[in-house]
C-alpha positions as CSV (number, residue, x, y, z in Angstrom):
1,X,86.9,83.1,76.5
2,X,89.8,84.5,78.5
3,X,90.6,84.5,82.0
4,X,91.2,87.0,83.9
5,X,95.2,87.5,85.2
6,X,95.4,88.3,89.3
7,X,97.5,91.3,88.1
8,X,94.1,92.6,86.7
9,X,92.8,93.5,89.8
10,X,94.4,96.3,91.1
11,X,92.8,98.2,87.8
12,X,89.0,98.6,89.8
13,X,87.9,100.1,92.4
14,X,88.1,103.8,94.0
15,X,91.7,103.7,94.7
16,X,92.7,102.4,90.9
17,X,93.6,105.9,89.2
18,X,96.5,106.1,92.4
19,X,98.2,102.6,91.2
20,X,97.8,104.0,87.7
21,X,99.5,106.7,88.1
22,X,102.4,104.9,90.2
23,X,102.7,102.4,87.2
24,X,103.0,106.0,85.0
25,X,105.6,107.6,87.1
26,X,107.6,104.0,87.4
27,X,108.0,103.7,83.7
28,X,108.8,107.2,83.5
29,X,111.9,106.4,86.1
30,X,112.9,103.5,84.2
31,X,112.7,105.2,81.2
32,X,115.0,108.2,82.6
33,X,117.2,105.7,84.1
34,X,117.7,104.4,80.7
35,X,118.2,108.0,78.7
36,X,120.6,108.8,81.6
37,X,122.9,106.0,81.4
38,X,123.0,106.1,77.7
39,X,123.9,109.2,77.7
40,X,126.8,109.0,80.3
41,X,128.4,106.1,78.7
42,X,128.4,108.1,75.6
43,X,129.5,111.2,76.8
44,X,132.2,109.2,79.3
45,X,133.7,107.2,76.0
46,X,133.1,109.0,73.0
47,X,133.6,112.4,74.5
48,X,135.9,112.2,77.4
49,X,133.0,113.8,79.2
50,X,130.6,111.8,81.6
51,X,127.5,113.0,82.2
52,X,127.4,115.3,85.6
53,X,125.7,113.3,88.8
54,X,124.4,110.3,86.3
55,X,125.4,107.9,89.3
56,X,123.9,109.8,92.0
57,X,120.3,110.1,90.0
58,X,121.0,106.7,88.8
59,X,120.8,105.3,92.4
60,X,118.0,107.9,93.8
61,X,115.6,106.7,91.3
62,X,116.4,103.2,91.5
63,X,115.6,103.5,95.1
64,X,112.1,104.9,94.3
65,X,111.6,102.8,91.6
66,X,111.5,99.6,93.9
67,X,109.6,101.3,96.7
68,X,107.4,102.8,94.1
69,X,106.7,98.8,92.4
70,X,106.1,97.6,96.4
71,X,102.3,99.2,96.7
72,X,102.1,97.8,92.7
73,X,102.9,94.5,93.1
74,X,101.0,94.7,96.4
75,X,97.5,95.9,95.1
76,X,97.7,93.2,91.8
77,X,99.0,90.3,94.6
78,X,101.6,89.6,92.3
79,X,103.9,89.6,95.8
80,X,106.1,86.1,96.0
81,X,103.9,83.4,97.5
82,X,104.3,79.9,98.5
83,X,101.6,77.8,97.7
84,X,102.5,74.2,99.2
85,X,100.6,74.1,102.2
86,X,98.1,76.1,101.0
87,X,96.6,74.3,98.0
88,X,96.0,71.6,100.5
89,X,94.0,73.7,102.3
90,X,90.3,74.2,101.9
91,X,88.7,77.4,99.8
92,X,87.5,78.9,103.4
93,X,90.6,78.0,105.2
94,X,92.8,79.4,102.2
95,X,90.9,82.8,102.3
96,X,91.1,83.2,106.1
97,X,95.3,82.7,105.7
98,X,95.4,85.2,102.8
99,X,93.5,87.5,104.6
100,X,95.2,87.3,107.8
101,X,98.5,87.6,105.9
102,X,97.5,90.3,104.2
103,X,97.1,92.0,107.6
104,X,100.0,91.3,109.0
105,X,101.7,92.2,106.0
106,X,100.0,95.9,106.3
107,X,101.1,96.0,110.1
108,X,105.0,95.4,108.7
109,X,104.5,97.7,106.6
110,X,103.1,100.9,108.6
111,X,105.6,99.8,111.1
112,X,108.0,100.0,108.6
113,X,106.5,103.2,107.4
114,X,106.5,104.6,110.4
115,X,110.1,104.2,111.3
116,X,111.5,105.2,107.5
117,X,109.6,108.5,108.3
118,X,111.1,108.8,111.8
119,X,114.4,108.2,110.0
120,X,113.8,110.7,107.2
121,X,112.9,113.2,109.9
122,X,116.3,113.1,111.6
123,X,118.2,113.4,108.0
124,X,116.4,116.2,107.5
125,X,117.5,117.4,111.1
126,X,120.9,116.6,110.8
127,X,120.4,118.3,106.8
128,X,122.2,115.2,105.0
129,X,122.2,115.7,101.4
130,X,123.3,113.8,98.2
131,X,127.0,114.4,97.3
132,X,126.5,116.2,94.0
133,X,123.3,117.3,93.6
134,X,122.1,118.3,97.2
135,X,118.8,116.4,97.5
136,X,117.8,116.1,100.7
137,X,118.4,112.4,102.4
138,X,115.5,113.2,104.6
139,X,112.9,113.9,101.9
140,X,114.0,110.6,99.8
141,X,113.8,108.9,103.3
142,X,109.9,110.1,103.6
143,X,109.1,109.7,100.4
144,X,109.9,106.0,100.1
145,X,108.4,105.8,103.8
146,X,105.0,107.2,102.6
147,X,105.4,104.6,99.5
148,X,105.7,101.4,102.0
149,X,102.9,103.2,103.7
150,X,100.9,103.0,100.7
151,X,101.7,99.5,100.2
152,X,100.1,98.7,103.3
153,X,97.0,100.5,102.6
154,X,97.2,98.1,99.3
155,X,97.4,94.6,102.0
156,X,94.1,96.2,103.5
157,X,92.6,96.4,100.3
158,X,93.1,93.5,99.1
159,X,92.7,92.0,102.8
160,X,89.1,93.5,102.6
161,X,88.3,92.5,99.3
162,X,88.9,89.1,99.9
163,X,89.6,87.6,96.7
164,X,91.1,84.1,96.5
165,X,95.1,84.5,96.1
166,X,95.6,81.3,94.0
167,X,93.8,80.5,91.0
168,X,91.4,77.5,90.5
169,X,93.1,74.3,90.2
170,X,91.9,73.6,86.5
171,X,92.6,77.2,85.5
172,X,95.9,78.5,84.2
173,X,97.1,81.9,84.3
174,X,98.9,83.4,80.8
């Protein structure tokens, strides 16, 4: 019989289909990311021809790939923990603290949500663009402020769920 991983989690409930389809469009960045500098350090040394704005998209989707992994790794509580203190606690104590956590950790992140999108807002003001390709500053700025956003909304979640955030002392996780 198998055990179920933490990371399994985030695949239930009403809101699942939404990680899903972050995991989706994450790969597909990575994947682009990958095809894109392939093809500029081909182009660049075998061709004397580097491929046009491969930095600029490089680093734009790099940038949503991490904000896009923060409500991921937030919804399968595969966040960075440290368990010292907490395996010493008891199993009601330890759910209380990962709850609580989880709450504050949502309040961070609207705040920080909050403020990206204020940010964004004055880039798109001010009309700050990328150097080659013209994206808008301000629209990268709110995107990645609605994606810490959504990583909040994945704290309450997971705050109202309630599960236990380590695994069983005997139990080991694969």
């Amino acid at each position: 019989m198998s055990e179920e991983h933490p990371g399994d989690q985030a695949a239930r409930g009403p809101v699942a289909w939404v990680f899903r389809g972050f995991s989706v469009a994450a790969g597909i960045m990575v994947a682009a990311m990958m095809f894109i500098t392939t093809f500029d350090v081909i182009g660049r040394y075998f061709f004397g021809r580097p491929l046009f704005a491969a930095f600029e998209v490089t680093e734009i989707l790099m940038g949503l790939i991490i904000f896009a992994g923060l409500p991921l790794a937030t919804a399968a509580r595969e966040n960075i923990t440290i368990s010292i203190l907490v395996e010493r606690m008891s199993q009601k104590a330890q759910d209380f603290g990962v709850r609580l956590f989880e709450i504050v950790c949502a309040a961070i992140c609207f705040a920080m949500g909050w403020r990206m999108w204020v940010y964004g807002a004055r880039l798109w003001r001010t009309g700050d663009q990328t150097l080659e390709l013209r994206v808008p500053l301000g629209l990268l700025a709110q995107v990645m402020a609605a994606l810490v956003v959504l990583a909040g909304i994945a704290f309450l979640i997971n705050a109202a769920r309630g599960r236990q955030l380590l695994p069983a002392a005997n139990s080991s996780i694969e």
